[in-house]
Biotite code that builds the C-alpha atoms (Angstrom):
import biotite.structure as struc

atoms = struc.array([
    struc.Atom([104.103, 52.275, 89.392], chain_id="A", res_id=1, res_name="UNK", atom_name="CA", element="C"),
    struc.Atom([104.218, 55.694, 90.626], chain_id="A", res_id=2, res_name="UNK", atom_name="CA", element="C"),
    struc.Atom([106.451, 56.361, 93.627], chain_id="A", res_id=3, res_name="UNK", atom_name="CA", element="C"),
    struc.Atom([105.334, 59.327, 94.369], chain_id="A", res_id=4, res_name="UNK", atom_name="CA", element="C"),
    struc.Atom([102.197, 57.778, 96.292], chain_id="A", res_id=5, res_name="UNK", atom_name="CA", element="C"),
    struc.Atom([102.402, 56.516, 99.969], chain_id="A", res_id=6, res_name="UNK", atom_name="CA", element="C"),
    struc.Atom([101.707, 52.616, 99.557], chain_id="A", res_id=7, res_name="UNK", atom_name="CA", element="C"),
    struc.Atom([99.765, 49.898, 101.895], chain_id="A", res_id=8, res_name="UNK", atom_name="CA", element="C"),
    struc.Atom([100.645, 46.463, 101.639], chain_id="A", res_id=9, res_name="UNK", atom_name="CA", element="C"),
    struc.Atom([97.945, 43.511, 101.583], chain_id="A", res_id=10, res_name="UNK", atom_name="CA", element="C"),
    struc.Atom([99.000, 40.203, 101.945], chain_id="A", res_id=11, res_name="UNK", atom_name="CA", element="C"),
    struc.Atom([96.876, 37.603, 99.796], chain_id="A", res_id=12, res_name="UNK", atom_name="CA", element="C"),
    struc.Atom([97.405, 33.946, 99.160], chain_id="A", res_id=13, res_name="UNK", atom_name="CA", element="C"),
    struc.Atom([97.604, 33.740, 95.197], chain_id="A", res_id=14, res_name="UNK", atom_name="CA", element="C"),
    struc.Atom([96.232, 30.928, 92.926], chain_id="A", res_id=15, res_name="UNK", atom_name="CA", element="C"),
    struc.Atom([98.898, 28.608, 93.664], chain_id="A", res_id=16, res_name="UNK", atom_name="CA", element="C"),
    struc.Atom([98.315, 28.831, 97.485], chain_id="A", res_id=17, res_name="UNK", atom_name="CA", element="C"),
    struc.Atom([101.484, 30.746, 97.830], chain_id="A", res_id=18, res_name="UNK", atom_name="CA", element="C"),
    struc.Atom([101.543, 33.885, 99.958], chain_id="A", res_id=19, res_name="UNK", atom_name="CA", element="C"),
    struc.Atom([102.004, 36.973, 97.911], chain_id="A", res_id=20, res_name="UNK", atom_name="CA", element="C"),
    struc.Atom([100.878, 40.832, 98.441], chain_id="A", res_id=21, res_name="UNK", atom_name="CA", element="C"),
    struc.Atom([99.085, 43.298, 96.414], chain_id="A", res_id=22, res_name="UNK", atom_name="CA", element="C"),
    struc.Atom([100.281, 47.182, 96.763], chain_id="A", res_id=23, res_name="UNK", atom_name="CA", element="C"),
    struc.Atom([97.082, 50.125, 97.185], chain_id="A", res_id=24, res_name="UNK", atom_name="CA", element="C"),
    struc.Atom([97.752, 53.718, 97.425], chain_id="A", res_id=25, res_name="UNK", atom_name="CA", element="C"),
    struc.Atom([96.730, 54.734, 101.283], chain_id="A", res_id=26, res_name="UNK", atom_name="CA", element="C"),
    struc.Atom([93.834, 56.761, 100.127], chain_id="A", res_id=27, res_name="UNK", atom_name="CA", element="C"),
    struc.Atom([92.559, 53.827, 98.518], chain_id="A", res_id=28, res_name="UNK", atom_name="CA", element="C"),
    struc.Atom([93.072, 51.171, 100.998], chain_id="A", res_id=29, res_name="UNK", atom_name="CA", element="C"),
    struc.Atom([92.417, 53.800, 104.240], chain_id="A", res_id=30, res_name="UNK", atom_name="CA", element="C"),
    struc.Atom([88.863, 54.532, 102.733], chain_id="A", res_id=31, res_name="UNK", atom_name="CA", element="C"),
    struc.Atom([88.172, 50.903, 102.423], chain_id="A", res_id=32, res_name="UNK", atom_name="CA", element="C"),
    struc.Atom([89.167, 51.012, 105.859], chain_id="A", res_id=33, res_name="UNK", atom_name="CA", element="C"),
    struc.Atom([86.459, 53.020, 106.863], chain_id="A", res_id=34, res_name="UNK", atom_name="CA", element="C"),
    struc.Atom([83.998, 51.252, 105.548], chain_id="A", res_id=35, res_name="UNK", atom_name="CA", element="C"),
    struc.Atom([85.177, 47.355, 105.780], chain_id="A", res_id=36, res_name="UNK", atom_name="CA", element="C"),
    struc.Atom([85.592, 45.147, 109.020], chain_id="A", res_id=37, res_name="UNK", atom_name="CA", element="C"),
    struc.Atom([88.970, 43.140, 106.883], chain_id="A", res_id=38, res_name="UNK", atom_name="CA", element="C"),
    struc.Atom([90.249, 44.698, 103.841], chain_id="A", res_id=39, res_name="UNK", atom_name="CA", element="C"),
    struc.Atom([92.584, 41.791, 103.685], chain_id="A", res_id=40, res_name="UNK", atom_name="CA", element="C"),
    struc.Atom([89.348, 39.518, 103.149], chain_id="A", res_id=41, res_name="UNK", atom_name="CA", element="C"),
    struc.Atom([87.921, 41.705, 100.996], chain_id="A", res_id=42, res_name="UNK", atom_name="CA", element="C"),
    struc.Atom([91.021, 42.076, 98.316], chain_id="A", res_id=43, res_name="UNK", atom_name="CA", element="C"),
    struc.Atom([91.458, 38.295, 98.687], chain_id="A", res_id=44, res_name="UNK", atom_name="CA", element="C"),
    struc.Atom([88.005, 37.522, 97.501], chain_id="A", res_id=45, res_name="UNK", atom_name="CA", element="C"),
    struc.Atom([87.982, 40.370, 94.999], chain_id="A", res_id=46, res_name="UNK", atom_name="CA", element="C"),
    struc.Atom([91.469, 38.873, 93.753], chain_id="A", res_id=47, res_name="UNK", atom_name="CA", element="C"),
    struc.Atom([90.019, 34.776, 93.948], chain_id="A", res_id=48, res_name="UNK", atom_name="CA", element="C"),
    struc.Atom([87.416, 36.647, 91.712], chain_id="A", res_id=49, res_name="UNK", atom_name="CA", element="C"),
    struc.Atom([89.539, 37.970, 89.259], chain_id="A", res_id=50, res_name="UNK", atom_name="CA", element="C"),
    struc.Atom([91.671, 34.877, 89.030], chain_id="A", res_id=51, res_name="UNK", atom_name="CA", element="C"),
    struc.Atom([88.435, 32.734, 88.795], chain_id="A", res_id=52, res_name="UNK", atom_name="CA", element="C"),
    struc.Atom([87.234, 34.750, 85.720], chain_id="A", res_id=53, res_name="UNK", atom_name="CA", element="C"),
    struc.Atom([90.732, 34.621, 84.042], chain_id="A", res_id=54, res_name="UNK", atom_name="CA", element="C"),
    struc.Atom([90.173, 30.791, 84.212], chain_id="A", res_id=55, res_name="UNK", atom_name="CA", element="C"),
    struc.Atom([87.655, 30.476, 83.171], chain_id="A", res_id=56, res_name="UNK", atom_name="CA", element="C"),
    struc.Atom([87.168, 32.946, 80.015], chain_id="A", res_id=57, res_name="UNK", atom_name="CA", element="C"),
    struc.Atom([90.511, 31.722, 79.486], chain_id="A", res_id=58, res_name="UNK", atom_name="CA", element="C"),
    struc.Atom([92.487, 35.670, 79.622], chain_id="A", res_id=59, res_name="UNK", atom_name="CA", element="C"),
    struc.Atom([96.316, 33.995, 80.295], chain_id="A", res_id=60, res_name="UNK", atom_name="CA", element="C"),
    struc.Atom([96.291, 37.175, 82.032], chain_id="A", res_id=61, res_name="UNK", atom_name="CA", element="C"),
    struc.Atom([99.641, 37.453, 84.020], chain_id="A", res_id=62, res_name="UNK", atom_name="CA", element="C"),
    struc.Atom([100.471, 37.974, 87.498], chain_id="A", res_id=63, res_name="UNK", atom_name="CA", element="C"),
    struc.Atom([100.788, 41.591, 87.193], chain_id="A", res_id=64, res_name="UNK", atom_name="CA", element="C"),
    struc.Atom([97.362, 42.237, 85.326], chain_id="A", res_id=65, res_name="UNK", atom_name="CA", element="C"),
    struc.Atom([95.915, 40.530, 88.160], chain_id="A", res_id=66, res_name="UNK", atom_name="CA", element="C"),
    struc.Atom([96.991, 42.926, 90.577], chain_id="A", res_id=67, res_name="UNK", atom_name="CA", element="C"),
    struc.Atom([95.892, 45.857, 88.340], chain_id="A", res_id=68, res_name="UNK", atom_name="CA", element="C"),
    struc.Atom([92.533, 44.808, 87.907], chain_id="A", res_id=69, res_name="UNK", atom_name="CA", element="C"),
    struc.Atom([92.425, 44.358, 91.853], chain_id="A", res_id=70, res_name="UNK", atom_name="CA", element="C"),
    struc.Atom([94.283, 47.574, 92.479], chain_id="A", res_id=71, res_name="UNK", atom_name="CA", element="C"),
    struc.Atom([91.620, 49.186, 89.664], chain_id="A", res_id=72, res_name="UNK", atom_name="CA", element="C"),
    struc.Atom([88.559, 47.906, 91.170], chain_id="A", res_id=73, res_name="UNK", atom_name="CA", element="C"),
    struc.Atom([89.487, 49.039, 95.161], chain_id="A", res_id=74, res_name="UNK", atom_name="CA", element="C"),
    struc.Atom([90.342, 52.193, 93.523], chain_id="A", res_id=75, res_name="UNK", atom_name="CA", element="C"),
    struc.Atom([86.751, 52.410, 91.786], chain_id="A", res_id=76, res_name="UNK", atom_name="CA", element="C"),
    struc.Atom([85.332, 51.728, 95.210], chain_id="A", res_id=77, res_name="UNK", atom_name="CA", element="C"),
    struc.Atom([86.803, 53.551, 97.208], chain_id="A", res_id=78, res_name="UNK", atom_name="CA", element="C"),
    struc.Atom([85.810, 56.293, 94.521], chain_id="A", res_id=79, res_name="UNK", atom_name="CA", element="C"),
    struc.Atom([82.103, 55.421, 94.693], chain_id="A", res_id=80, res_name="UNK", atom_name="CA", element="C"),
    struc.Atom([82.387, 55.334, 98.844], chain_id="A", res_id=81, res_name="UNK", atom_name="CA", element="C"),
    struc.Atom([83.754, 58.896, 98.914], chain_id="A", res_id=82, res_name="UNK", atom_name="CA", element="C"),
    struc.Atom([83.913, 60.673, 95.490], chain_id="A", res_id=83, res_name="UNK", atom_name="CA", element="C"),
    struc.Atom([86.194, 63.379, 95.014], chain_id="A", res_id=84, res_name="UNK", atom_name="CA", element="C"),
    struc.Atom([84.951, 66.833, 93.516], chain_id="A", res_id=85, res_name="UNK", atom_name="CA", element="C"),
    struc.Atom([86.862, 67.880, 90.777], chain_id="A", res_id=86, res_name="UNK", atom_name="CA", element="C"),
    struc.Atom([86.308, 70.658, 88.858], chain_id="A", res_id=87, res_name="UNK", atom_name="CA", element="C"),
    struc.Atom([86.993, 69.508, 85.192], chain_id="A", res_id=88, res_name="UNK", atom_name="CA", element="C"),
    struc.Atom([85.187, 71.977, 83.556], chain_id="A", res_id=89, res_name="UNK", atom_name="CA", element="C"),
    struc.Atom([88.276, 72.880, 81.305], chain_id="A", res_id=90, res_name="UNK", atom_name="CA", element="C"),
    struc.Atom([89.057, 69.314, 80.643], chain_id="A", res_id=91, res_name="UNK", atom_name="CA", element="C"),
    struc.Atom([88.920, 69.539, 76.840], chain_id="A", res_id=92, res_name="UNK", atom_name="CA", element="C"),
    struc.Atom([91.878, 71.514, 76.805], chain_id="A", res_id=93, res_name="UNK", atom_name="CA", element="C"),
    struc.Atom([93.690, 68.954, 78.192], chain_id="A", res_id=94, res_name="UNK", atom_name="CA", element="C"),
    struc.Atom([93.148, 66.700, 75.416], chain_id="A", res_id=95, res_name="UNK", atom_name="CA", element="C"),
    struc.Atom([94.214, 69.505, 72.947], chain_id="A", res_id=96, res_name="UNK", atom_name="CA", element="C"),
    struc.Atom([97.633, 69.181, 71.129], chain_id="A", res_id=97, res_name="UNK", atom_name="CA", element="C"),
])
């Protein structure tokens, strides 16, 4: 995890009904914000979701992937709410050696 980014804190409930958080970067969770009544609700459901799949095509993912496929998909969202114009134009020389 990068520390350079500012951080907001959701508390969850995790598959074993024990209270646990999940960390977004503030861009992330303040544009859900925007455009959600209760974030909260909404990364518990999106995590219950994640876990529920894991079950049941049987990933053993662990309690870190979790979060990352949570973090991942608020970050795609909040991407899709309010896209960011970048200018990549020159993007092939970044994958030069």
């Amino acid at each position: 995890m990068n520390e350079d980014y500012e951080r907001t804190v959701i508390s969850i409930t995790d598959e074993n009904d024990v209270k646990s958080t999940i960390s977004l970067e503030k861009w992330t969770s303040d544009v859900l914000h925007e455009h959600f009544d209760d974030v909260h609700a909404l990364i518990q459901r999106v995590y219950d979701e994640v876990c529920k799949q894991d079950t049941t095509r049987k990933l053993k993912l662990s309690r870190r992937k979790r979060g990352d496929y949570v973090r991942n998909l608020a970050n795609k969202k909040a991407m899709e709410l309010e896209p960011i114009e970048l200018d990549l134009s020159d993007i092939e020389l970044w994958f030069k050696s």
